[in-house]
C-alpha positions as CSV (number, residue, x, y, z in Angstrom):
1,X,86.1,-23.6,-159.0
2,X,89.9,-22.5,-159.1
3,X,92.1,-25.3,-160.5
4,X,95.7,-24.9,-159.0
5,X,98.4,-24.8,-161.2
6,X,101.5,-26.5,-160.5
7,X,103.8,-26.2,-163.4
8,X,106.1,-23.5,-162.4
9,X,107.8,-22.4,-165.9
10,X,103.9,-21.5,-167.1
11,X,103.8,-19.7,-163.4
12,X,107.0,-17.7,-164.3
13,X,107.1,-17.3,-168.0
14,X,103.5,-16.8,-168.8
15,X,102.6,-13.9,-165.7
16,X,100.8,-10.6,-167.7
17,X,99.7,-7.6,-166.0
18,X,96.1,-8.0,-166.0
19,X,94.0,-4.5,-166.3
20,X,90.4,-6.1,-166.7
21,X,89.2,-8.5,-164.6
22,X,85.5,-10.7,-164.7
23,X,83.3,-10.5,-161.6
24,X,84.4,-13.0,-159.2
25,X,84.2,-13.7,-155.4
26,X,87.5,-14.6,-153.9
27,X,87.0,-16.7,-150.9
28,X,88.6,-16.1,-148.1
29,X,90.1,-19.5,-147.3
30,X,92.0,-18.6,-151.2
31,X,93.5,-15.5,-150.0
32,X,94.6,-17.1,-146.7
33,X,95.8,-19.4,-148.7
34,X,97.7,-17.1,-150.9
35,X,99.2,-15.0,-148.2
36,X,100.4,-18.1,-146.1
37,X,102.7,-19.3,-149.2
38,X,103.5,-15.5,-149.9
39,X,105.3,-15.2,-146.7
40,X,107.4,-17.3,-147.0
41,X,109.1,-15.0,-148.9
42,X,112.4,-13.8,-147.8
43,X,113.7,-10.8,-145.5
44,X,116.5,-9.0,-144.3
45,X,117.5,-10.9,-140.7
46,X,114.0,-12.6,-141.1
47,X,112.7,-8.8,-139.4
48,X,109.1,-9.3,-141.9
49,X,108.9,-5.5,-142.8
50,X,105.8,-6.0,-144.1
51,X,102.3,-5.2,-143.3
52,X,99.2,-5.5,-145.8
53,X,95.8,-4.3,-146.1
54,X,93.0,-5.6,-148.5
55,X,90.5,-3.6,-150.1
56,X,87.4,-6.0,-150.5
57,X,83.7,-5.8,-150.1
58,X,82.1,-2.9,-151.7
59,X,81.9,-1.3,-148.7
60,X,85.8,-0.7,-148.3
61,X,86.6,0.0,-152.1
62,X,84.1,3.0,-152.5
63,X,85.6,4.2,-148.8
64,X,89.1,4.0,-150.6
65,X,88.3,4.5,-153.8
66,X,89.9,8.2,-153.4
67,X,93.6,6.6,-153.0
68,X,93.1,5.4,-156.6
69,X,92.4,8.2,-158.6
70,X,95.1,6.1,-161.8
71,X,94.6,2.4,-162.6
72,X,90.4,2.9,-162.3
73,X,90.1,-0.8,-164.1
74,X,92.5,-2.9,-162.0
75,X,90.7,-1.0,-158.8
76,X,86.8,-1.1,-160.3
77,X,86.9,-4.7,-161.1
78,X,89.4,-6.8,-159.5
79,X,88.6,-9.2,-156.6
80,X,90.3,-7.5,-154.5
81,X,93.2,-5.1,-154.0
82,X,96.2,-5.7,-152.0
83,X,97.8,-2.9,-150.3
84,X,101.3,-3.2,-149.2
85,X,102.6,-1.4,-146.7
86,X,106.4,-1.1,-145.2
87,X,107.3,-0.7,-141.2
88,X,109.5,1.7,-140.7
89,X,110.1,0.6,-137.1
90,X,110.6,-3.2,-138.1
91,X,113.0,-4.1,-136.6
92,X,110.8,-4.0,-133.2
93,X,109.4,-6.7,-134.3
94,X,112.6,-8.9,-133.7
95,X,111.8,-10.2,-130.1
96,X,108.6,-11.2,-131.0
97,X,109.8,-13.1,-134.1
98,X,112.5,-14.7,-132.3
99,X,110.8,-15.7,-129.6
100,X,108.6,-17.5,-131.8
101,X,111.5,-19.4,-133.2
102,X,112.9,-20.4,-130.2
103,X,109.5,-21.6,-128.8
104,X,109.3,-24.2,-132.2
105,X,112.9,-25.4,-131.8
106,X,113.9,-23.3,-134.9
107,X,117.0,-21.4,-133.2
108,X,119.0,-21.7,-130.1
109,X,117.9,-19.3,-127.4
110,X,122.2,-18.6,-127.6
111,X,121.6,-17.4,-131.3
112,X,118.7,-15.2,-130.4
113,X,120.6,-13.6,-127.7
114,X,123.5,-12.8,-130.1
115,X,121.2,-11.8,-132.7
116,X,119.3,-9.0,-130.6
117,X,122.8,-7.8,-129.4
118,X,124.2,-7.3,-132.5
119,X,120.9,-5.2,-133.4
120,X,121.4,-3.1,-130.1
121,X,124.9,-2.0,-130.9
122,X,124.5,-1.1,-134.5
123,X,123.5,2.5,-135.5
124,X,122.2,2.1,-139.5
125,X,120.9,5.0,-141.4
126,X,117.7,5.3,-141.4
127,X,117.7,5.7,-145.1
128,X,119.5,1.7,-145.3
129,X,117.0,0.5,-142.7
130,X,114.0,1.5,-145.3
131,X,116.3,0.6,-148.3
132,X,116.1,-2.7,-146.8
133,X,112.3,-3.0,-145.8
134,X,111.2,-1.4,-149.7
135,X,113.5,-4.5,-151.0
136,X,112.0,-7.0,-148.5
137,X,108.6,-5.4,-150.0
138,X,109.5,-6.5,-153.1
139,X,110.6,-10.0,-152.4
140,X,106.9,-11.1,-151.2
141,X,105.2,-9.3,-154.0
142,X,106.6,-11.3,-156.6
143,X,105.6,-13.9,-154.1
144,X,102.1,-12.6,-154.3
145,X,101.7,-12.7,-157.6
146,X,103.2,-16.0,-157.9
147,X,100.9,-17.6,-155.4
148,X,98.5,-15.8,-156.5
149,X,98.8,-17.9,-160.3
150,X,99.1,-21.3,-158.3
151,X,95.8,-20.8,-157.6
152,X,94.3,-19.5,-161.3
153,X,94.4,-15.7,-160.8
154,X,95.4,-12.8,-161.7
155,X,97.7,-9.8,-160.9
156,X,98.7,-6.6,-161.6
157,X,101.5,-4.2,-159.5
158,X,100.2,-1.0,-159.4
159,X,102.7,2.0,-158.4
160,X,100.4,4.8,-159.2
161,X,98.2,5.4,-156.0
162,X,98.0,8.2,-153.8
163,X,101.4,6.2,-151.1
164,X,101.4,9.2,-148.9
165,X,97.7,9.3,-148.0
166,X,97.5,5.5,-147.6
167,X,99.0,4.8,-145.0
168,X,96.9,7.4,-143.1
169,X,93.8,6.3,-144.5
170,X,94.5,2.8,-142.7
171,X,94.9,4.1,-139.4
172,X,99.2,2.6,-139.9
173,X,101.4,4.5,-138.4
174,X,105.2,4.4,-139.2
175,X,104.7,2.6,-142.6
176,X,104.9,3.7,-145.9
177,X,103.3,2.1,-149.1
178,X,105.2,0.7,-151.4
179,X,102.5,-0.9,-153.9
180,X,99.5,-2.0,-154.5
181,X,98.2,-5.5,-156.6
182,X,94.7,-5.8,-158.1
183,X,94.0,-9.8,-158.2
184,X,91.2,-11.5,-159.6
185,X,90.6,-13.5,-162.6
186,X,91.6,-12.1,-165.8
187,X,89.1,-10.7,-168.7
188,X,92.0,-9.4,-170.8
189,X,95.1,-11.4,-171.7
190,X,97.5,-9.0,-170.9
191,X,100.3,-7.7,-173.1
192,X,103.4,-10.2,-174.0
193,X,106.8,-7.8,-173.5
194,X,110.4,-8.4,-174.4
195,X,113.0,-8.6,-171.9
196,X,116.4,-7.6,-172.4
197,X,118.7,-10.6,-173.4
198,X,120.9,-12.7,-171.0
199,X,124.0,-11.2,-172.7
200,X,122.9,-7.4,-172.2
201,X,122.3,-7.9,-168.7
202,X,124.6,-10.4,-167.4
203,X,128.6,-10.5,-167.1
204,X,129.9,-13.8,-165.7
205,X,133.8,-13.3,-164.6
């Protein structure tokens, strides 16, 4: 049974990259439940660029086991893996978002007007507009991860997959992949790294 964790300096401070993980069958209700405090992270104009796919049963990681040719542990014995996918076309997705947050009493149907206006007579570069999305990506991965802790597992961000295949392989078009995370519980304890010091990185004026 999972025991949740709710001290958030062990959540932050004590994250590793897990490689190895034991067999373990990662309920569905869990995942939900990860996902649901995962999106909470947040985005640019709250547009959600984000679309994920999960690699499961054993079915669905031998069918995509040729994505991950690299990383052969994380994909062979975690839980699951979590694909994550940007939408190039996200900000389509704006009417349908705002709508919603209209319909709960969460903005003024005046704001929502103004909103979609200001979208319509911008022209961004598209290069920006997936600047945007790949940060955004980010964002609820670290949520992931996080979450993912609160509940007693594992993670590990994986860069090195075959991203220009995947999105083809899941039938997604306009999206790019941005990452993938291997969750689970851990069967290695990961490697402790050094971060570079407050003073090296920061300049308060």
């Amino acid at each position: 049974m999972l025991v949740q964790n709710n001290q958030f300096t062990d959540l932050i401070l004590n994250r590793r990259s897990i490689r190895k993980y034991k067999a373990f069958q990662l309920e569905s209700k869990t995942l939900e439940s990860i996902f649901e405090m995962a999106l909470r992270a947040p985005s640019a104009n709250n547009l959600q660029p984000w679309t994920f796919r999960v690699i499961q049963s054993a079915e669905a990681k031998a069918k995509y086991s040729h994505l991950f040719n690299w990383n052969r542990s994380q994909y062979e014995t975690s839980s699951a893996m979590i694909l994550v996918f940007v939408d190039t076309r996200f900000a389509s997705r704006a009417e349908a978002i705002y709508d919603k947050a209209v319909s709960m009493g969460k903005m003024t149907p005046e704001v929502r007007e103004r909103q979609l206006n200001n979208f319509k007579s911008q022209n961004p570069n598209p290069l920006d507009i997936i600047k945007i999305a790949y940060l955004d990506a980010g964002l609820i991965a670290m949520n992931l991860m996080l979450a993912a802790r609160y509940y007693g597992l594992d993670t590990c961000p994986i860069g090195g997959f075959d991203k220009q295949n995947a999105p083809q392989a899941f039938g997604l078009e306009n999206h790019e992949a941005v990452m993938a995370l291997s969750i689970g519980l851990a069967d290695d304890t990961g490697f402790e790294s050094v971060r570079l010091g407050f003073d090296q990185v920061v300049k308060v004026e």
